[in-house]
TORMIGU-62766 format. One line per 3 residues: number of its first residue (from 1); their letters; for each residue x negated, y negated, z negated of C-alpha. Coordinates in steps of 0.05 Angstrom, whole numbers, plus 5000, padded with zeros to 4 digits. Each point is the difference from the previous one (the first is absolute). Layout:
<nodes>
NUM> a> X/Y/Z ~ ... .
</nodes>
This chain:
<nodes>
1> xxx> 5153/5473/4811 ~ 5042/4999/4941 ~ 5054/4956/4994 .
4> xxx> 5020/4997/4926 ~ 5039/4946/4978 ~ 4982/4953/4946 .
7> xxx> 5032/5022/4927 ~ 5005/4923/4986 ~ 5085/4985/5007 .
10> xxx> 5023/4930/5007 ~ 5060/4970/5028 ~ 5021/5004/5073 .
13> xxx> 5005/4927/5004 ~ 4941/4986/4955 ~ 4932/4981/5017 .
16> xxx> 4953/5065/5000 ~ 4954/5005/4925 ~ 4948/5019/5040 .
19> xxx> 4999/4958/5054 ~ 4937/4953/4986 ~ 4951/5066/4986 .
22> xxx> 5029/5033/5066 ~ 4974/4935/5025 ~ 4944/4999/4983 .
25> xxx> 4974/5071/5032 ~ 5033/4984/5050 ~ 4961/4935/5009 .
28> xxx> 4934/5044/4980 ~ 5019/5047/5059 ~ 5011/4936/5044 .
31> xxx> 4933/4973/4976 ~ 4966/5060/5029 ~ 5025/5000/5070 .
34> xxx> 4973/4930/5003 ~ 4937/4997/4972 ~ 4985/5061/5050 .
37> xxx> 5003/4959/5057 ~ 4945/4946/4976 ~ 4959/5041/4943 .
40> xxx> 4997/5052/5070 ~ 4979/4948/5040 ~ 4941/4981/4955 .
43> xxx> 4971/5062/4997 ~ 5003/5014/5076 ~ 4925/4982/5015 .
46> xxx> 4977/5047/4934 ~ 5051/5043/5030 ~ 4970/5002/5074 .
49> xxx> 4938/5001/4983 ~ 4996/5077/4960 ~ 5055/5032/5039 .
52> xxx> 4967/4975/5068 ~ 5069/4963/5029 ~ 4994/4955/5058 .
55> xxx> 5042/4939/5010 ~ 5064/5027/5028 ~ 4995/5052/4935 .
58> xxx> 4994/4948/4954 ~ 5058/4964/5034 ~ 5048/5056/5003 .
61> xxx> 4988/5013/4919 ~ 5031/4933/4993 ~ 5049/4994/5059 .
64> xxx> 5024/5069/4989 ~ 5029/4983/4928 ~ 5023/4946/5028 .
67> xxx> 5035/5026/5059 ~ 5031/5052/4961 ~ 5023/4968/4939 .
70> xxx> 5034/4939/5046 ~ 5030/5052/5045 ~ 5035/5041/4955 .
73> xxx> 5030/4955/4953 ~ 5066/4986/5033 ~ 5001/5084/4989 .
76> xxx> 4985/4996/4932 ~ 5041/4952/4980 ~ 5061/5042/5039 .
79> xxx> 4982/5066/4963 ~ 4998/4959/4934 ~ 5077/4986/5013 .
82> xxx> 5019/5066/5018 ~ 4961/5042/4959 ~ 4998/4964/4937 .
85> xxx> 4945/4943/4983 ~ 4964/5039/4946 ~ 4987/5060/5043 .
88> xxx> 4973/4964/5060 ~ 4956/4954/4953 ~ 4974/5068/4955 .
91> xxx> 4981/5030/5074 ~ 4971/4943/5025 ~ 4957/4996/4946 .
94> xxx> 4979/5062/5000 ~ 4982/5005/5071 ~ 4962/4937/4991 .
97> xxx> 4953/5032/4929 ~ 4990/5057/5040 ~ 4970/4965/5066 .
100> xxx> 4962/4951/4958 ~ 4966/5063/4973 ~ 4982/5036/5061 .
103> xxx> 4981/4929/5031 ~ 4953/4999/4946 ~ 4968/5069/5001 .
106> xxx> 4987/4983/5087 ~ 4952/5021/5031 ~ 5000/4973/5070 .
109> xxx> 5051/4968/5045 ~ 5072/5045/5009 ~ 5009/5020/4936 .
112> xxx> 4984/4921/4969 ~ 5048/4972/5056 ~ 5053/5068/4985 .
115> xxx> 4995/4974/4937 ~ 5013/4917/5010 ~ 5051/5021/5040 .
118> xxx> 5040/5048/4951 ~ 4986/4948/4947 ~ 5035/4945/5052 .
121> xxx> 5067/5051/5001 ~ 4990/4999/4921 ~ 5002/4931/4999 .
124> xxx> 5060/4994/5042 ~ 5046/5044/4964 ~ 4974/4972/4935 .
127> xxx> 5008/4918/5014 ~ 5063/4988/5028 ~ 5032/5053/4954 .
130> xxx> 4969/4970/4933 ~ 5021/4926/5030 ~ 5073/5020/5009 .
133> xxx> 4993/5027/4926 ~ 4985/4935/4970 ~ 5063/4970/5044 .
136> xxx> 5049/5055/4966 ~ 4970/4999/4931 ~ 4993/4909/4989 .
139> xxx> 5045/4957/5016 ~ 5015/4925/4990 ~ 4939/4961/4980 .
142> xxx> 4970/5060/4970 ~ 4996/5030/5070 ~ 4954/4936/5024 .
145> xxx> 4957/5012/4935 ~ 5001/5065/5021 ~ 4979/4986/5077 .
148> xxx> 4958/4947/4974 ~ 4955/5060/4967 ~ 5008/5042/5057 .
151> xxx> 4972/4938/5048 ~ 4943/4989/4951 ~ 4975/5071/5000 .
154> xxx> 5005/4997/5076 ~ 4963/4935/5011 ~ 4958/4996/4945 .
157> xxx> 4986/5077/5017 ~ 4965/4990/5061 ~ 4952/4953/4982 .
160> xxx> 4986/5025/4942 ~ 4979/5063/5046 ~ 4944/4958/5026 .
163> xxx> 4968/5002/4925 ~ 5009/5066/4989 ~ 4979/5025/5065 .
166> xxx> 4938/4962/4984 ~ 4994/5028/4931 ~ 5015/5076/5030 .
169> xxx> 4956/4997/5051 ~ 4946/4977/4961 ~ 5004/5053/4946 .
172> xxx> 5026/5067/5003 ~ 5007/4991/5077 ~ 5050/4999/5055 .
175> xxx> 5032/5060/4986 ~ 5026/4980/4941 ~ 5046/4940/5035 .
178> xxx> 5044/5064/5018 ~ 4981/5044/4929 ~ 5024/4950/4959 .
181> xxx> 5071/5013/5023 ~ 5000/5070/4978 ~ 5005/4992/4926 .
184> xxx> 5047/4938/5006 ~ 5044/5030/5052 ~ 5013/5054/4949 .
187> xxx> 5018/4972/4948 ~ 5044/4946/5034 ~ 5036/5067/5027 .
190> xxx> 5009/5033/4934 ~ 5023/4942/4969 ~ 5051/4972/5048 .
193> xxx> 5025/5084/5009 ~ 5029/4988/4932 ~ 5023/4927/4995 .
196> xxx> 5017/4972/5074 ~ 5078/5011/4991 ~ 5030/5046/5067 .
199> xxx> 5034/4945/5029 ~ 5060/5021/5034 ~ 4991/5012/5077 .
202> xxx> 5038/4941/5040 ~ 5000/5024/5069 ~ 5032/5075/5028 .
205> xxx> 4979/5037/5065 ~ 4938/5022/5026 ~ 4940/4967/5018 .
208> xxx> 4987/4962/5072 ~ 4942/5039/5022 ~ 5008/4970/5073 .
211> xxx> 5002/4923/4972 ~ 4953/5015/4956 ~ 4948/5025/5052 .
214> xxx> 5017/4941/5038 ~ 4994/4947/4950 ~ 4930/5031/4981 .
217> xxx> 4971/5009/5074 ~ 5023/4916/5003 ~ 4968/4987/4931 .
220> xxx> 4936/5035/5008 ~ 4997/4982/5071 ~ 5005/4923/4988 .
223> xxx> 4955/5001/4935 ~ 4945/5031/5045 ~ 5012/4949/5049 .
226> xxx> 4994/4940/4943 ~ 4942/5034/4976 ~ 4964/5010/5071 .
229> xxx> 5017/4926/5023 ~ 4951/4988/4941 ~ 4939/5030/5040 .
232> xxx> 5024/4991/5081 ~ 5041/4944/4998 ~ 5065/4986/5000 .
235> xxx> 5019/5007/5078 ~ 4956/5062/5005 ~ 5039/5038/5056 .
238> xxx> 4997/5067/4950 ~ 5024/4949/4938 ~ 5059/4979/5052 .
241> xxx> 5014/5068/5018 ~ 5006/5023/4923 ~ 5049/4938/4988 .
244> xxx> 5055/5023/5053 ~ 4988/5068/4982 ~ 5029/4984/4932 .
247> xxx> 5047/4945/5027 ~ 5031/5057/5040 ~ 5003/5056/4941 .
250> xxx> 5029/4942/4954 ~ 5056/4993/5057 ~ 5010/5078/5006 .
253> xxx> 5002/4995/4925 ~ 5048/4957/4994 ~ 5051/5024/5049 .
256> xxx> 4990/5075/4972 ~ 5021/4969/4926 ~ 5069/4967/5054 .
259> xxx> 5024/5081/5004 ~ 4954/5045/4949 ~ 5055/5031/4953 .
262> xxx> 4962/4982/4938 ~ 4943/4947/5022 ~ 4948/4976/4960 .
265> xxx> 5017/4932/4986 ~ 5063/4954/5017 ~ 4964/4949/5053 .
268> xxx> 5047/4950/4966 ~ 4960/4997/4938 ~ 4955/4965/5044 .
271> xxx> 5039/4949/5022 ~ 5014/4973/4929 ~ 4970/4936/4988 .
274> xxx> 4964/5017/4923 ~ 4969/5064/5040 ~ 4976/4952/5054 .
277> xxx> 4975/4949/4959 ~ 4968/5047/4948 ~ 4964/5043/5061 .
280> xxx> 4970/4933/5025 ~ 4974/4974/4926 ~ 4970/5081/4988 .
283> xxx> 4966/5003/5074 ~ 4976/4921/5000 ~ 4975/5006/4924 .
286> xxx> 4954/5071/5015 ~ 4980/4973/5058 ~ 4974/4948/4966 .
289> xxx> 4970/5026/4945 ~ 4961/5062/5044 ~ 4973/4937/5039 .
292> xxx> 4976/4968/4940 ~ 4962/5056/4968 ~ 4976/5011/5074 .
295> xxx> 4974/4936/5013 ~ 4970/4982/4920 ~ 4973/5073/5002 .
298> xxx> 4969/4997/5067 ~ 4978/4924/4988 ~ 4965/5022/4919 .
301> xxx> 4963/5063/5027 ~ 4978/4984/5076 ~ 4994/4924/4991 .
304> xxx> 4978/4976/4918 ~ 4970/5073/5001 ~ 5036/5030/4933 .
307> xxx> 5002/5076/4992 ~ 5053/5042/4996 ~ 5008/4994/4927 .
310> xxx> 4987/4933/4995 ~ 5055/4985/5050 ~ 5041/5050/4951 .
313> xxx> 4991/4951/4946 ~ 5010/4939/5029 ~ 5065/5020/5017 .
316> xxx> 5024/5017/4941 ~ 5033/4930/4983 ~ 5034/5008/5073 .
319> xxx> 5032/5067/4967 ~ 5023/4962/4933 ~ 5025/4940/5033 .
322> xxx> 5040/5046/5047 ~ 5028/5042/4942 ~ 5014/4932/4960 .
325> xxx> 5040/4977/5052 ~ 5040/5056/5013 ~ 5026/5018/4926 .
328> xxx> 5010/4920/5002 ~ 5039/5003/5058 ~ 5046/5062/4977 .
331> xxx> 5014/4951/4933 ~ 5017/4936/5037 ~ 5032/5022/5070 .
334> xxx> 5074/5008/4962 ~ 4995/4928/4980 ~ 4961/4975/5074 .
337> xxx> 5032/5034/5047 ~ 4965/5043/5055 ~ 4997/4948/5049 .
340> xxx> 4969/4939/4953 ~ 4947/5053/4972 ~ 4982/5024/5077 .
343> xxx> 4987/4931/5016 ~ 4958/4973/4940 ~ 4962/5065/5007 .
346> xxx> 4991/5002/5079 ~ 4976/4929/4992 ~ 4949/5012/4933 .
349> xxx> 4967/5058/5044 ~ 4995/4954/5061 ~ 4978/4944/4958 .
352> xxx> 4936/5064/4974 ~ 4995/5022/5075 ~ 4971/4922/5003 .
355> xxx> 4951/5010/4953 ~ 4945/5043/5032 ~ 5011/4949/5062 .
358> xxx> 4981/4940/4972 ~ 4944/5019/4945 ~ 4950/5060/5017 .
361> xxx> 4972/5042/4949 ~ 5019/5062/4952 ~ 5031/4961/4957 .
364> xxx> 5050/4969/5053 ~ 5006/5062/5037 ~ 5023/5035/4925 .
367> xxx> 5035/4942/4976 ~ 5046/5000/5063 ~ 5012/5061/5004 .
370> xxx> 5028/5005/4938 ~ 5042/4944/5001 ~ 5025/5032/5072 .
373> xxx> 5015/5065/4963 ~ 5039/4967/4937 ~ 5049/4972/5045 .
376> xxx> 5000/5069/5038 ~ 5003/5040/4944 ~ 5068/4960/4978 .
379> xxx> 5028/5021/5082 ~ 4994/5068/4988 ~ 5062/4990/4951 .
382> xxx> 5043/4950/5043 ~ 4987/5060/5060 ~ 5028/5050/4953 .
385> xxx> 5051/4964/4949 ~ 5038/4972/5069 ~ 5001/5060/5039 .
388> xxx> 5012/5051/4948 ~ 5047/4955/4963 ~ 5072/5011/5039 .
391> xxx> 4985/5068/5024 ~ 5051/5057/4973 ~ 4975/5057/4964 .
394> xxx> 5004/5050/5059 ~ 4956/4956/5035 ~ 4948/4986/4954 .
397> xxx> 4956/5060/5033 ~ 4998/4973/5073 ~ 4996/4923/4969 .
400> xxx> 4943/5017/4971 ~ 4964/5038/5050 ~ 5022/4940/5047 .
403> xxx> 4960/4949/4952 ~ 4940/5047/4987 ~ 4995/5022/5082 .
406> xxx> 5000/4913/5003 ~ 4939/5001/4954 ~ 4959/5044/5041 .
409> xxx> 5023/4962/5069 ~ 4965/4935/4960 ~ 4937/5032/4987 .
412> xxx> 4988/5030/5070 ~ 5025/4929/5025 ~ 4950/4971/4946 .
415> xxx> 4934/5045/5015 ~ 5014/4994/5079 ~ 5007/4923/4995 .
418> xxx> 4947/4981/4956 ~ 4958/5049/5045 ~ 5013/4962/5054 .
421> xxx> 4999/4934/4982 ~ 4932/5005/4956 ~ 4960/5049/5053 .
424> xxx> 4967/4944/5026 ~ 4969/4985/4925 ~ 4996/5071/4989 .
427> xxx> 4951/5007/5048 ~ 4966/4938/4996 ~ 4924/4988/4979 .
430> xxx> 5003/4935/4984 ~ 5029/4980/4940 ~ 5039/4943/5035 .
433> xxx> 5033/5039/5047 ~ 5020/5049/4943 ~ 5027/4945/4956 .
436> xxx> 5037/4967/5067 ~ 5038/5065/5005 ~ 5015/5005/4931 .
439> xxx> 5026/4936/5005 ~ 5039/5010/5058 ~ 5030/5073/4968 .
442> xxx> 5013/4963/4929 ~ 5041/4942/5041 ~ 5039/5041/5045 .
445> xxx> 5029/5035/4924 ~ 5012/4934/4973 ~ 5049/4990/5064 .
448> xxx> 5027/5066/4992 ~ 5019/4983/4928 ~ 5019/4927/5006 .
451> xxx> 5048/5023/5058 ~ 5033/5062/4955 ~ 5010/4945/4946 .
454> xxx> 5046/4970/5056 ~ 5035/5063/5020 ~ 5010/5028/4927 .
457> xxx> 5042/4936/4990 ~ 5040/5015/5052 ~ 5001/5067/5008 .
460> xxx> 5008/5030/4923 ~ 5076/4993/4968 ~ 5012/4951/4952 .
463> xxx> 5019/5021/4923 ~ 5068/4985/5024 ~ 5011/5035/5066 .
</nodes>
């Protein structure tokens, strides 16, 4: 991978020329790692259906993604620092254009799941790296501008994934959800080869390949267990089981970073109250979200009886509204302050979480929804302004794969909860026991959200602190 440096000189104090287009591939690259997880999941019963996948298939080829890209990220973000950002972000990519092709040109089972997993290492190398780029390249209030773009793409992303799986699927088929990458991952990679500037490397020694094995057998193991606790429950003996297994390799992960010459990450990064408080916002705020395009896709196909693409459609205004408030946020948050902005927007998406609960309907379940994911939209920006914002440049690698690792954690937590909470409805056949358990599902996120509002208050630093 060639690692030619941009011919574009500045000052080594002064803010980089280039520094909005580099954001915005690296946003584009961001924007495909997370429509893949809902356009993917669209397309799964198309999908099923001509390769001749059972369930557990067509669970693995989105659990394995996921799995992978929440795993690895702590990794990623780790070889970013040592090896240089651009390099790990250029590799990542291309890792990730190259699965998305042979995912595409499948078959039958191994070589689509190969495939979603190799694009899941992709996607690990490629996010945290390209997050800790923005860090090093904005700062000030141009950095929460910056973020605020980042968040947008992210949040407006995936449900803006729902319409174009819809649209995909529909047309040239589901192989194309996966084609589609190809042409965009390579140009992304050309382009940022010869303007992403080669940051200098902030970190010396070798890589942790103990911690890092440990940190992804904890990771993968506990996702798994979030996403199982969906389907058996969440005291299932083998759910319990998976839970202390990654308990355990946390702890042995921990006291190997104690005594490892060169560890992975300094275990006092987490201890920092903007890391804390940023990790909560990130995990709450997916988990959230995946529960709301759960429950309002669930609730539009199995229950008003929509299609595919007409669920697509009717959440596009759920992917403005999220984008709107986002960029908003990145503009304002300066002025506001993380912790007033986390609690007007925990309580304007537990104030749309209301909605579906006390009106019934397509419109309700859509007009809630989106009101949910404006003030979501805006978290995704408090998570990352607070804590990427007092992180030194040597740990902007690990901070990042910290926050994006968080994100996964909420939407395992978010598909396992929802899961649970709305089986009952799921299953139902009457339409009043469906709507009870929609109900039930949409009130239990209200609480979830009305109680953050509470603990962002407390917990995020003040402008002054």
């Amino acid at each position: 991978m060639s690692d030619t440096e941009t011919t574009t000189t500045h000052a080594p104090d002064a803010p980089h020329p280039l520094r909005w287009p580099v954001l915005g591939l690296l946003g584009l690259a961001q924007l495909m790692l997370i429509l893949d997880i809902t356009v993917v999941a669209i397309a799964l019963p198309h999908m099923g259906a001509e390769l001749d996948l059972g369930r557990a298939a067509l669970t693995w080829v989105v659990s394995g993604y996921a799995l992978t890209f929440g795993s690895l990220m702590l990794l990623g973000g780790r070889a970013a620092d040592l090896f240089g950002a651009k390099r790990v972000v250029l590799a990542g990519l291309a890792v990730f254009t190259a699965a998305s092709l042979a995912a595409g040109l499948a078959t039958g089972a191994p070589l689509l799941l190969a495939a979603r997993i190799a694009q899941g290492a992709g996607a690990a190398m490629l996010s945290p790296a390209a997050l800790s780029v923005v860090v090093r390249l904005f700062d000030g209030d141009e950095r929460n501008r910056a973020l605020g773009i980042w968040s947008a793409l992210g949040g407006g992303g995936a449900a803006l994934g729902v319409l174009l799986g819809g649209l995909i699927t529909a047309g040239p088929g589901w192989s194309w959800v996966f084609f589609v990458n190809v042409p965009v991952g390579l140009i992304v990679l050309v382009s940022l080869a010869r303007i992403l500037p080669r940051l200098p490397r902030v970190a010396t020694g070798s890589l942790d390949v103990p911690g890092a094995a440990l940190v992804a057998v904890a990771t993968g193991v506990l996702i798994y267990a979030l996403i199982r606790a969906g389907d058996h429950g969440w005291l299932d003996a083998v759910t319990v089981v998976l839970v202390a297994t990654s308990a355990a390799s946390y702890t042995a992960f921990a006291a190997w970073q104690r005594r490892a010459a060169a560890p992975l990450m300094d275990l006092r990064l987490l201890g920092r109250r903007p890391v804390v408080a940023g990790t909560f916002v990130i995990a709450v705020t997916t988990a959230l979200m995946v529960g709301a395009f759960f429950l309002g896709s669930f609730y539009l196909q199995n229950h008003q009886g929509h299609g595919a693409l007409m669920t697509g459609v009717l959440f596009l205004p759920v992917a403005l509204l999220t984008t709107a408030a986002a960029m908003t946020a990145g503009r304002v948050i300066g002025r506001l302050g993380a912790r007033l902005l986390a609690a007007v927007a925990l309580t304007v998406a537990a104030a749309g979480f209301l909605v579906p609960v006390l009106w019934t309907g397509t419109t309700a379940m859509v007009t809630g929804v989106s009101i949910a994911s404006a003030g979501l939209g805006a978290l995704f920006v408090v998570a990352s302004a607070t804590a990427l914002s007092r992180v030194a440049p040597h740990e902007a690698g690990v901070a990042s794969g910290i926050v994006s690792t968080f994100h996964e954690f909420g939407a395992s937590v978010g598909a396992a909860a929802v899961s649970s909470a709305a089986a009952t409805s799921i299953a139902a056949r009457t339409s009043t026991r469906a709507a009870s358990g929609f109900d039930d599902a949409f009130l239990a996120a209200t609480g979830v959200a009305a109680l953050s509002a509470v603990i962002a208050l407390w917990l995020i630093p003040s402008k002054n602190e």
